[in-house]
Structures are given as C-alpha cells and as structure tokens.
C-alpha positions as CSV (number, residue, x, y, z in Angstrom):
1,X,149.6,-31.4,87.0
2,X,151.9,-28.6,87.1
3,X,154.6,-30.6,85.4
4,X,155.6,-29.9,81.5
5,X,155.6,-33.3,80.8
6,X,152.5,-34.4,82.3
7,X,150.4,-31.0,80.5
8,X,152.3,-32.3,77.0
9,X,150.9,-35.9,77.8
10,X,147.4,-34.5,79.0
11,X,147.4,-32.2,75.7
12,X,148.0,-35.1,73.5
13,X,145.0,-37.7,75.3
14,X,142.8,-34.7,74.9
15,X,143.6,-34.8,71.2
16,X,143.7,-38.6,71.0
17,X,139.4,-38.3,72.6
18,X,138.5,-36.0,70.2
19,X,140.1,-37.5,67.3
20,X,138.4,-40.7,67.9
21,X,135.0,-39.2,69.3
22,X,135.0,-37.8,65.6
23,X,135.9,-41.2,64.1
24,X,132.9,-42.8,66.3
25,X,130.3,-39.9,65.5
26,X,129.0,-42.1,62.0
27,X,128.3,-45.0,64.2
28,X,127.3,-43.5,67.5
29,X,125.3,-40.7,66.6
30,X,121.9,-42.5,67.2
31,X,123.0,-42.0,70.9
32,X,123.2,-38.5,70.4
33,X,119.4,-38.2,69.0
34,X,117.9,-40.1,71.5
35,X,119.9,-38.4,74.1
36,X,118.4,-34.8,72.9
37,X,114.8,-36.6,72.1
38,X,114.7,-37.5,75.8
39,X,115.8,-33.8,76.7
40,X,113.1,-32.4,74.8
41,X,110.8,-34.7,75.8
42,X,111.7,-35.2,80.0
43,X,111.8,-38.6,79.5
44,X,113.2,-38.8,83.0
45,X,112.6,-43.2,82.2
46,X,115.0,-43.0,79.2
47,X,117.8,-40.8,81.4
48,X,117.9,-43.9,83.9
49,X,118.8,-46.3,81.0
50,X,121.6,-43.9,79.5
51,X,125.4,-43.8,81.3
52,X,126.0,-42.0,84.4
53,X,129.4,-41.3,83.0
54,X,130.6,-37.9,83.0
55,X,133.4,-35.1,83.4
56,X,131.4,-32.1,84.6
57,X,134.7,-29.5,85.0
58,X,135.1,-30.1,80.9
59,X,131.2,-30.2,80.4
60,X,131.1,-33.9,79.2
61,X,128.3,-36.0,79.1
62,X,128.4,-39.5,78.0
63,X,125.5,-40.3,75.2
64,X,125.5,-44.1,76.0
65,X,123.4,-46.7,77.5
66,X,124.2,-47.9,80.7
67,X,126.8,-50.5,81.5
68,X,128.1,-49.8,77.8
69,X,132.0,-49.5,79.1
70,X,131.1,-53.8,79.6
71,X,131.1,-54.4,75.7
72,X,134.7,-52.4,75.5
73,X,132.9,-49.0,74.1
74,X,134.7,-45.5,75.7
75,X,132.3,-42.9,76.8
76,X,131.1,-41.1,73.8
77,X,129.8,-37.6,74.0
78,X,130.2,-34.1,73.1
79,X,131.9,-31.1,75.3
80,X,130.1,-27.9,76.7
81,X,131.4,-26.5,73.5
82,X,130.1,-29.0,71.2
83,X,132.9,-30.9,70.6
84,X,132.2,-34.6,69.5
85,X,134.8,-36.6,72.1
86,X,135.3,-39.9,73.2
87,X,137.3,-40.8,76.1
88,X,137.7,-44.4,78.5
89,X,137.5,-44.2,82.4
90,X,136.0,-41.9,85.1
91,X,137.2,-38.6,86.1
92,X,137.3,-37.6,89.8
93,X,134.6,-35.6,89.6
94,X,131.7,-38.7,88.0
C-alpha cells in the first residue's frame, strides 16, 4: 500500500464509491430510513434481514437487504462521517 501508484489508484476508487453512492442515494435511500427506523426502534428482527456487509476501519455500514450483492447491487451506505458511498466486494476486515 505504500506504493505511489497503488495510493493514486486507491484515491481514485474511493472517489469512483462516493460518486456513485451519491448517484444511488434517490433510489436507495428507503434503505437508509428503514436502516435508522430499526436503530431507533431495536428491531434486532429487521438487523438480521439487512447485509452483513461492512468496512469497519472506514466506518461503513451497508444499508441493504441481505443477499442484495446476488441481483448485481454494490453495498450502499454512508461513512462514519456521513458520507453517502457505494462500493462492490468485502474488505478484510467484514
């Protein structure tokens, strides 16, 4: 990772998943809202239907149902620092 090249290349996905978790956020936001209903609520049910997927060192949590990543949709979520983002694949730390 310590390699110019491969920080550029990192810099520019990191871009690319929020770009396109802001493109998604019309169409995906329903996610979001049931997502923090559930958190206000404990619905510990609803948080066994939604994605495991996550990157906890960058404080992403995937919004999604379960299984979602079958029908070709990325991981859709926002950042520790509330930044909508949208990214495909785990990390090493899901």
């Amino acid at each position: 990772m310590s390699d110019p090249e491969v920080r550029r290349l990192a810099g520019e996905i990191e871009q690319e998943e929020f770009r396109l978790g802001q493109e998604l956020s019309t169409r995906l936001q329903p996610f979001q809202e049931r997502y923090d209903r559930a958190v206000t609520d404990c619905d510990v049910e609803l948080f066994s239907r939604i994605c495991p997927g996550k990157h906890v060192r960058w404080g992403r949590i995937c919004f999604m149902d379960a299984d979602h990543e079958m029908a070709g949709e990325p991981h859709w979520g926002r950042t520790a620092d509330g930044r909508l983002i949208a990214w495909v694949g785990s990390a090493p730390d899901d």
